[in-house]
N, C-alpha and C positions, 0 to 999 in steps of 0.2 A: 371688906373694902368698899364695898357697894353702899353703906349707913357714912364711912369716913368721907367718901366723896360727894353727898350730899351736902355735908354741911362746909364746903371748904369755897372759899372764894373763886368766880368763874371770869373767864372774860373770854369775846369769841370773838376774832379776827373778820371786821370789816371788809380790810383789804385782799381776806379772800374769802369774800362772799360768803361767808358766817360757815367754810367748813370744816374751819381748825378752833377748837375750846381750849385753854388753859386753865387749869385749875393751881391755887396758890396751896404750897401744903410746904411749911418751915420755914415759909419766908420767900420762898424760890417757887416761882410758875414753872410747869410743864403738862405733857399730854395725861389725860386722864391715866395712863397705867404707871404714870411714875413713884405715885406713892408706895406702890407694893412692892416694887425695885428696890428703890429705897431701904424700906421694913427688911426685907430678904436679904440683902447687902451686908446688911448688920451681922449677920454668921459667918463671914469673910473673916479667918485666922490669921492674921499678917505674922509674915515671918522678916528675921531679921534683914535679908537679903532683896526684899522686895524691891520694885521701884515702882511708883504709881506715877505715869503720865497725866497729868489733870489740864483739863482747860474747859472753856467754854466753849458751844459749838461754832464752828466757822472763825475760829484763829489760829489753826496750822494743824490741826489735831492730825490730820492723816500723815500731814509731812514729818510730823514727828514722832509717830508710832513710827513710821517706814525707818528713818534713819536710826532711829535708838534700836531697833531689830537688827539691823544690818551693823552696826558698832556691837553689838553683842553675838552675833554670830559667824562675823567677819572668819574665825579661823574654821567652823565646820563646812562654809559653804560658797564654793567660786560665786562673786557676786556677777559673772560676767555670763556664768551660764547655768545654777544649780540653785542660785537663791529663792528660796519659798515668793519672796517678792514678786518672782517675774510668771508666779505659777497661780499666786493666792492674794486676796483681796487683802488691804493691808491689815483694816479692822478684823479679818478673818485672824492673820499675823496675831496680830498683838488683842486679845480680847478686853471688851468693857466689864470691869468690874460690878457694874447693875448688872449685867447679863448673863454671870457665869451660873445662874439657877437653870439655864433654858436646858432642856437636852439638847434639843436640835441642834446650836450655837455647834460649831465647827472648833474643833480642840487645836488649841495651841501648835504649830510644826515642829516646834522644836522645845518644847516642853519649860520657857522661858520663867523665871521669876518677875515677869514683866507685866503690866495692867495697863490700862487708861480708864479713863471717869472724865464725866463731866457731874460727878457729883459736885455739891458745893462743900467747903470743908467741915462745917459742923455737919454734914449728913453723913459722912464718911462712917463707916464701920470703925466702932470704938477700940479695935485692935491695933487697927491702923496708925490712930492718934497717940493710943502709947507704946508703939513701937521707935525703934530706930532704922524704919527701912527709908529712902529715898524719894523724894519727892520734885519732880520735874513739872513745874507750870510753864507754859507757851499764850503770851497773850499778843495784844493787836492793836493797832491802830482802828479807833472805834468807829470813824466814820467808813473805813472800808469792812469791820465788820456788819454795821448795820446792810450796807447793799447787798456784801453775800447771804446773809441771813435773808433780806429779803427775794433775792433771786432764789434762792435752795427752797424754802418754803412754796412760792409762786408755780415753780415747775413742780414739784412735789403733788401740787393739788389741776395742775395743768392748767394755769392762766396767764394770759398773755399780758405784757406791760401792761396796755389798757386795758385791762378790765383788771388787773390789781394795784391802786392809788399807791406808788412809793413816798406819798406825804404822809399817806393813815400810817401806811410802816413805821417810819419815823417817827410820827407822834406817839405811836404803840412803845415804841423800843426807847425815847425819850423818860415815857413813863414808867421803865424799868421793865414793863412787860413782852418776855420774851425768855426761850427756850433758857432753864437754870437762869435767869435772871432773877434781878437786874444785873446787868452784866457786870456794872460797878461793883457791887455787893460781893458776887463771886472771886472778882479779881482780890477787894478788900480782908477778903477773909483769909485768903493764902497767905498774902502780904503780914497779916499784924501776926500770921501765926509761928510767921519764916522767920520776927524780931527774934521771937522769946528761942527756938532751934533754927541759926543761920546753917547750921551744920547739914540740917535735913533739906536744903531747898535750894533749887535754882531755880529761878527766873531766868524766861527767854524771852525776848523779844521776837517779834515775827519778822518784822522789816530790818534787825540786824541781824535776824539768822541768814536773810536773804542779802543783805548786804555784804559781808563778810563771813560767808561758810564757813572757811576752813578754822578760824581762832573759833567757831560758836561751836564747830561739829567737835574739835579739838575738848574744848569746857565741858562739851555733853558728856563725853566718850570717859573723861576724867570723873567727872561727877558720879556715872554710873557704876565704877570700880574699873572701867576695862579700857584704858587709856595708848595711844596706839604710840609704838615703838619707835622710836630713829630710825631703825631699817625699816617698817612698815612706810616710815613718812616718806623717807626716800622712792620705795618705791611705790608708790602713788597710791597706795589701798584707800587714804583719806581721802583723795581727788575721785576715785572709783567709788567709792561708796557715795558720794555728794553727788555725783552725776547718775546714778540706778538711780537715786531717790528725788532727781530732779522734776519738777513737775512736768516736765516737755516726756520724760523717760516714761513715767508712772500711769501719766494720763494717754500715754498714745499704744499700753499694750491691751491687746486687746480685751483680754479678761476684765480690763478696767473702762473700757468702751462700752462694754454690754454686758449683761447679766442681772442678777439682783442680787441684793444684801438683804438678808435675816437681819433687820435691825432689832427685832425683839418679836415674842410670842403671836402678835396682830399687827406690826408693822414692816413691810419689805419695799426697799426702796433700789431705784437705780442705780447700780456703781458710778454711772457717768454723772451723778448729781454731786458727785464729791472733788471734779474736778472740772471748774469754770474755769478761772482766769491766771488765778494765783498774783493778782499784780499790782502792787500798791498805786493810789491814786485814784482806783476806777470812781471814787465817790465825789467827785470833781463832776462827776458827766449828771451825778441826780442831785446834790444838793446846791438850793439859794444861798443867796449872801445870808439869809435871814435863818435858816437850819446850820450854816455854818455859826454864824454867833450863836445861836443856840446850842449848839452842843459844847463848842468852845468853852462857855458859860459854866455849862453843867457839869463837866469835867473839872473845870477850875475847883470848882466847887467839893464834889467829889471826894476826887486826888491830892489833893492838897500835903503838903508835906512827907507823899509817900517817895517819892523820887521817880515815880512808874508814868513815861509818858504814853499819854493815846491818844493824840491827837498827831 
């Protein structure tokens, strides 16, 4: 690993003070230990039942591990007072498929056929790709992903707006450079792969998940195999599950207030960095007229003919 990452293209974050490097390895930037994740991955036997959660980081990933957990467990476990949710860290819940090599990584609760990645799709483990297990992408509006991304990061390395430029951010993440990016790239590759099997893929929006819960949690819950009854609906188990996995619920228990996350072998981060705001708009307060038409631009450009809005 140590010869592969010599030779692979680098860029090192300005904006925060030169102490985050990406390395480009397939097409896709990330932290220097991503390639060997990656390589590892690859021995991932998918079976027919899987579902793989995939997205990019900071466009609902937690929100939708929590709920796609709680739609699959809904009968073993009162979500009012027994669910792993209210005990365990979601990504604990639901584990990343880069991650399932670590020992340490915290074993599944409930022994799920469930995953998440932010892999990009050609890096996916080639089991996966000729399988017919299920695949659930969640993406975002890209100007509110770029702020979360760069707030998550900033606090990550502990610096305060001023002293990290949210224009460098910007121009970094315009350039495509950023976590599994270019973000475009990742979204594109789900998308042209969902043409050829619509059967394997939903698309979810972030702002009409948020918009309209109950028909989106409805689609998820159907999608996954485990679609919720008449008498469930009646009696609100779909209204109860959208509220546990509310981010007002998720973000104020404490587990999720404090602690740390095993995000991999040499990186552990704060739980509380995984719940900021949750609120579409905030990129109103950082970008100019002039980052507004620019991205606007870029997107056009882009997206083009995919029907995927992110703007």
């Amino acid at each position: 690993m140590e010869e592969i990452y010599k030779t692979l293209p680098q860029h090192t974050y300005s904006w925060l003070q030169g102490r985050v490097t990406l390395y480009k390895y397939e097409g896709s930037w990330n932290a220097q230990n991503f390639p060997k994740k990656s390589i590892l991955a690859q021995s991932y036997e998918a079976q027919p039942g899987d579902i793989l959660l995939c997205s990019c980081p900071k466009t609902g990933t937690t929100w939708l591990k929590a709920l796609s957990f709680a739609i699959l467990t809904r009968q073993k476990f009162d979500h009012a007072s027994s669910s792993p949710l209210l005990t365990t860290f979601p990504h604990d819940c639901v584990r990343f498929l880069e991650n399932l090599h670590l020992p340490k990584i915290k074993e599944n609760p409930s022994d799920l056929p469930l995953l998440g990645t932010h892999l990009p799709y050609s890096s996916l483990p080639k089991s996966i790709i000729a399988s017919n297990c299920k695949i659930v992408y969640i993406y975002r509006n890209i100007k509110d992903v770029i702020v979360s991304y760069y707030h998550f990061f900033r606090q990550i390395v502990n610096l305060s707006e001023e002293n990290a430029p949210f224009e460098e951010a910007f121009d970094d993440f315009c350039r495509g450079i950023s976590i599994f990016g270019p973000y475009w790239d990742h979204i594109l590759e789900y998308w042209k792969a969902s043409q050829e099997r619509p059967d394997r893929f939903l698309f979810l929006k972030y702002e009409d998940l948020k918009n309209d819960a109950l028909s989106n949690v409805k689609r998820l819950a159907e999608f996954i195999r485990c679609p919720f009854s008449v008498e469930e609906e009646k009696a609100g188990v779909l209204e109860n599950i959208i509220k546990m996995c509310s981010f007002d619920s998720l973000s104020n228990l404490e587990l999720n207030k404090s602690g740390m996350y095993q995000a991999d072998e040499a990186f552990v981060l704060e739980r509380r960095l995984f719940f900021r705001k949750a609120k579409d708009g905030d990129w109103e307060n950082y970008f100019t007229d002039a980052m507004n038409e620019k991205i606007d631009k870029l997107i056009d450009e882009k997206m083009s003919g995919t029907g995927l809005l992110l703007k």
